[in-house]
N, C-alpha and C positions, 0 to 999 in steps of 0.2 A: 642631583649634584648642584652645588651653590654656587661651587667656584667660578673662579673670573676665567674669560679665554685663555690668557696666558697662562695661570694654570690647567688649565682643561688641557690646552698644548702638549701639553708635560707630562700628566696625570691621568690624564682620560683612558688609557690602556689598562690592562695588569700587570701586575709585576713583571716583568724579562725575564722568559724562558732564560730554562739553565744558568738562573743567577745575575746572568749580565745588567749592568747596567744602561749598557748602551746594546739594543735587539740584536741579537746576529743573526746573520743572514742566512734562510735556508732554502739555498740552493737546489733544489730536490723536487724532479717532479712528482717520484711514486714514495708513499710510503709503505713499512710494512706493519703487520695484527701477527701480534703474539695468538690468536687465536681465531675460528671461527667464528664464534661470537663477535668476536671487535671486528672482526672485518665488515662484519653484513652490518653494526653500527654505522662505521667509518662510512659506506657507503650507502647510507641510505638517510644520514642524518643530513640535515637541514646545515650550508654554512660548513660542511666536515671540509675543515685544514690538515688533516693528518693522514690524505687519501689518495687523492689525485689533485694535482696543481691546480686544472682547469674548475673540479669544485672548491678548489682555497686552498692559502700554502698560510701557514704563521706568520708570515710577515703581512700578507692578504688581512689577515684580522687585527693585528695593531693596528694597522692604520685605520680600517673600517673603525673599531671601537674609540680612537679619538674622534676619527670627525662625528660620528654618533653623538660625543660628547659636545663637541663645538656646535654643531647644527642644531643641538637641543633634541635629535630625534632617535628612537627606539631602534634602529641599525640604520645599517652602509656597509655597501660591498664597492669595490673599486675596480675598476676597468685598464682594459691598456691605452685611451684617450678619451678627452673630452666626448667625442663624437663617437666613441661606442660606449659610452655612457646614456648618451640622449636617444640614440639606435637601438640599444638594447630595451631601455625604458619604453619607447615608442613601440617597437614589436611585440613587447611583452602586454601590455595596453592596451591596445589597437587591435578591430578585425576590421572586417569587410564590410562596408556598408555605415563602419563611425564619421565623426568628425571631429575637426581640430581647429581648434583658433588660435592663431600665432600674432604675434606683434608684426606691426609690419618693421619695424626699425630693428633688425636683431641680429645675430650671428647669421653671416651667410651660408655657413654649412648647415646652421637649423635649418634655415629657411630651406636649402637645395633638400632635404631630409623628407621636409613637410608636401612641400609642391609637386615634386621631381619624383621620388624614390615611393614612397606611401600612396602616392594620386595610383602609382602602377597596379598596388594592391586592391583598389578598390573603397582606398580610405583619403574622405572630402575635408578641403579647410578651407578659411576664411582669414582674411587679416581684419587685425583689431586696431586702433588707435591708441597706442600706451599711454597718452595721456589724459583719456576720456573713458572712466570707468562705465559708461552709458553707451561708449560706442560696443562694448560688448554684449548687451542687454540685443543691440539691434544686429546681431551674425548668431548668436547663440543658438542653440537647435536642442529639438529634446536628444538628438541622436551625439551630440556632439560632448565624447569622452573624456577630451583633454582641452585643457587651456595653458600654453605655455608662455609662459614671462621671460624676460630678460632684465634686471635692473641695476645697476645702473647700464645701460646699453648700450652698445657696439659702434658706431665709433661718435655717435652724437651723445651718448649720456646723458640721456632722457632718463626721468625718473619714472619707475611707473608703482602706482597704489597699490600695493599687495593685497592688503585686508579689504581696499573696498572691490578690485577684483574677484577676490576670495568669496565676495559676499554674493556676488551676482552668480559665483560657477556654480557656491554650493546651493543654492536655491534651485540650481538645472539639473543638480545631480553630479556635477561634472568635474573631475580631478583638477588641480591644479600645479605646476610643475612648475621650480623656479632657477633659473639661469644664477646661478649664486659666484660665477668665476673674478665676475669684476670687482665686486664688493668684497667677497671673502666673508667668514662668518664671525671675523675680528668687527666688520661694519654693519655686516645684516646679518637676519637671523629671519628667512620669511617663514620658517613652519610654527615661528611665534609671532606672525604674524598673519596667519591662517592657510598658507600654504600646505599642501599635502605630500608632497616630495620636492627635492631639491635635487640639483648636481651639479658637477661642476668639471670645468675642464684643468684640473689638476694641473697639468701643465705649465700652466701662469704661475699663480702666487701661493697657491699652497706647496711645491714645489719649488720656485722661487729663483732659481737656480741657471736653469735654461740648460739644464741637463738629465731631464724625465720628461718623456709622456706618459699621459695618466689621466681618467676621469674616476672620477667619485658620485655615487645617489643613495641619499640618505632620505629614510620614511618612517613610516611605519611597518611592523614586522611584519604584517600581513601583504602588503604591497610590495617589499623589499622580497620576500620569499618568492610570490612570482615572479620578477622579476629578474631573480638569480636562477630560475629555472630557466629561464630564455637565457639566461646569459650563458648557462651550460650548455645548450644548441647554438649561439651565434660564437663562442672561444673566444670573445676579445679579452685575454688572460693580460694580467699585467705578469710582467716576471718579479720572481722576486728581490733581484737584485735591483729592480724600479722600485717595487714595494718598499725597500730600504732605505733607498734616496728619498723617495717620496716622505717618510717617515721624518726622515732628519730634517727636511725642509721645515714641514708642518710644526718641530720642537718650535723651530724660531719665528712662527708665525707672525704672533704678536707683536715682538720688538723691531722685526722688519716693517709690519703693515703701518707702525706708528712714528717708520720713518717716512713710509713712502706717500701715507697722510700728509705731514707735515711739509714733505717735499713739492709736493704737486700746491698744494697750496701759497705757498710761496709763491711757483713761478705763475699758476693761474693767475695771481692778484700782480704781477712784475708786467706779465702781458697784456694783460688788462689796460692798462696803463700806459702801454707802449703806442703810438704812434702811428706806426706801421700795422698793427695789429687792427685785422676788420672786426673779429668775435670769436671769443675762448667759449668753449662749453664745459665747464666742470659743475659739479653739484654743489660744491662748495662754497662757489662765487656767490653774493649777496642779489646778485643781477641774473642770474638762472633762474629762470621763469617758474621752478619747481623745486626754489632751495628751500621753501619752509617744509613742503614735503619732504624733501630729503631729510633736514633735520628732525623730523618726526621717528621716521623709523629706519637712520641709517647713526651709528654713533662714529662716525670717522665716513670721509667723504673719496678716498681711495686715491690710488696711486695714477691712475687715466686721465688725462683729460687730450684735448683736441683742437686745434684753433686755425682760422687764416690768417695770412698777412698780405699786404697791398701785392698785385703782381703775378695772381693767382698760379699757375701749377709751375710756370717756368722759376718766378723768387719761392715758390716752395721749391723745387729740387736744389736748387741753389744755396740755400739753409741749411737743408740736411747735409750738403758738403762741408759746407762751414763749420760745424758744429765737432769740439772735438770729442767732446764727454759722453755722446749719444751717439748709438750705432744704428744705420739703417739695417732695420731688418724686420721680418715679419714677429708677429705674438707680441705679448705681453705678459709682466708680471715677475721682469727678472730685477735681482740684482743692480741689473746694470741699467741704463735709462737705453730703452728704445726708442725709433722712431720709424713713419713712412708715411706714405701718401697711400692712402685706401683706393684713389682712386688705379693705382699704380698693380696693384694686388687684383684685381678684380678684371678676371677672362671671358666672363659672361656677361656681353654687351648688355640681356634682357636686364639680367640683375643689375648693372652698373647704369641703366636706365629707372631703374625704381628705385636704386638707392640716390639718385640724384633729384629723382622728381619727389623725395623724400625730404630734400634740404643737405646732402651730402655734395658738397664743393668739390671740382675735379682739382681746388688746389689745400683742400683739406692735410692737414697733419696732423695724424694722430700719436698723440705723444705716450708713452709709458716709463715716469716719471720713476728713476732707480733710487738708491741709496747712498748715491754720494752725497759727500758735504755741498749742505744748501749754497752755502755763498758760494764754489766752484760751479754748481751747475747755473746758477744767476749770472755771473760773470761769462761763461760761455755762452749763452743764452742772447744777451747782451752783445758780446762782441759779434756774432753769428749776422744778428740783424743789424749792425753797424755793416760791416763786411758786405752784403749787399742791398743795400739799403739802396733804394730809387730815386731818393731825393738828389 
């Protein structure tokens, strides 16, 4: 397929069952077989939507077959969230006695996944340096299965090199897995960039909404098919009325993420600027340590970004009251413009200890920049840090 995302958005499926134009929703966990024959199909086939919910419902496969489309990859089966997406991916993966190398800057519930939950199993990891494709060369093991990415990342938006990570895993032998939620595959696209499976935490911005949970993992068919067999023993089932949202989100993908591009960069370059402001992290910015990387293999630099201002966590909380257009709250990737302090979110002193001795400010604000009109959100932006400003 040639087409551009936004068509892929749209088109990536087949035609709507029963006509419709718009998928209806099938509500339905059991189906039934006109005959013997079709039943022992139904339930033995690979991906059967027309069986049991938990092996796939129709609405389960629209969505898989676009993001397949979007991702560039040979299927996707989609979960009930982000994190049983990376869970199920992980145990399907994974025995006893592998290893895993993780970023050290990355989604904390990866990380809690990696260290925590897997070490019980009997399966070792290692943190990586994401922005030193060499520092993988020195954790690497012949035993070690997985290498998981995060890019653009979690709340620092560090950029990390896919293809030259790619390059070091597959000389090991070893999968590569890519954290796709922040970028979306409107801005990356890493299994074209040598990636071996993707996922994503549906939730944010393929979704868009702030009204589904959902993950998505898109691969290869032979990897996706394990994969969905673990997923049939661990039941993270999305339902289908998720499946449906989830779907309508993803139509709009595009003309969303090319607002929320535009948006974030605006106010990245307004902060930047500003006075009060210690240091913005967005990819976009000229002054990110890894924008020419990012311009390499991201085409739109997302809707995240992150920054301090003089006065650390007491004039950060102080801002987020100020601010009228942006709501405290946790996630990202809605609509609407979120905000919070990471350091605020974080119950695990170990983790809120590594994520600091990482470069994560306890008066950090991570912003998730929505779709409002640019000049409304500058103007509040503006007035917020006028409001309490220390001078």
């Amino acid at each position: 397929m040639n087409d551009l995302p936004g068509t892929r958005a749209l088109h990536g499926d087949e035609v709507s069952r029963e006509g419709a134009v718009v998928a209806p929703i099938f509500q339905a966990t059991t189906f039934a077989a006109a005959s013997n024959k079709e039943f022992l199909d139904a339930a033995t086939r690979s991906f059967s939507d027309e069986f049991y919910t938990r092996y796939g419902n129709p609405n389960h496969t629209q969505v898989a077959e676009v993001m397949s489309a979007l991702e560039g990859a040979e299927r996707a089966i989609v979960t009930a969230s982000g994190m049983g997406a990376i869970s199920t991916m992980a145990l399907s993966l994974l025995s006893q006695g592998d290893h895993v190398v993780i970023q050290r800057t990355t989604y904390p519930g990866t990380t809690n996944l990696v260290t925590n939950l897997l070490y019980r199993f009997g399966i070792s990891s290692s943190y990586v340096d994401q922005i030193d494709p060499k520092s993988l060369e020195e954790v690497i093991r012949p035993e070690t299965r997985l290498v998981l990415l995060e890019t653009p990342s979690n709340p620092l938006l560090g950029v990390t090199d896919i293809e030259a990570f790619a390059d070091v895993a597959h000389r090991n032998g070893s999968l590569v897995a890519v954290d796709n939620t922040v970028a979306t595959p409107i801005n990356q696209r890493p299994i074209e960039l040598g990636a071996d499976l993707v996922w994503h935490s549906a939730t944010k911005y393929l979704g868009g909404h702030s009204d589904v949970s959902a993950g998505v993992i898109a691969g290869p068919s032979q990897l996706v098919e394990q994969i969905w067999r673990t997923h049939l023993a661990i039941g993270s089932v999305l339902g289908p009325i998720d499946a449906w949202l989830l779907l309508r989100g993803i139509r709009t993908l595009d003309v969303r993420m090319d607002r929320h591009n535009s948006n974030a960069m605006a106010l990245a370059e307004a902060l930047e600027q500003h006075p009060e402001i210690v240091e913005v992290f967005y990819p976009g910015l000229s002054t990110h340590p890894q924008h020419d990387l990012a311009k390499a293999q991201m085409t739109g630099f997302g809707g995240l970004l992150s920054f301090t201002a003089t006065g650390g966590a007491k004039r950060a909380d102080h801002l987020l009251d100020a601010l009228r257009l942006t709501t405290r709250a946790p996630s990202l990737g809605s609509v609407h413009s979120l905000a919070t302090r990471p350091a605020a979110m974080w119950s695990d002193q170990r983790q809120y200890q590594s994520q600091v001795d990482d470069g994560v400010d306890e008066g950090l604000i991570r912003l998730s920049v929505g779709i409002e009109a640019q000049e409304d959100l500058l103007k509040d932006f503006a007035q917020a840090l006028d409001a309490t400003s220390l001078a």
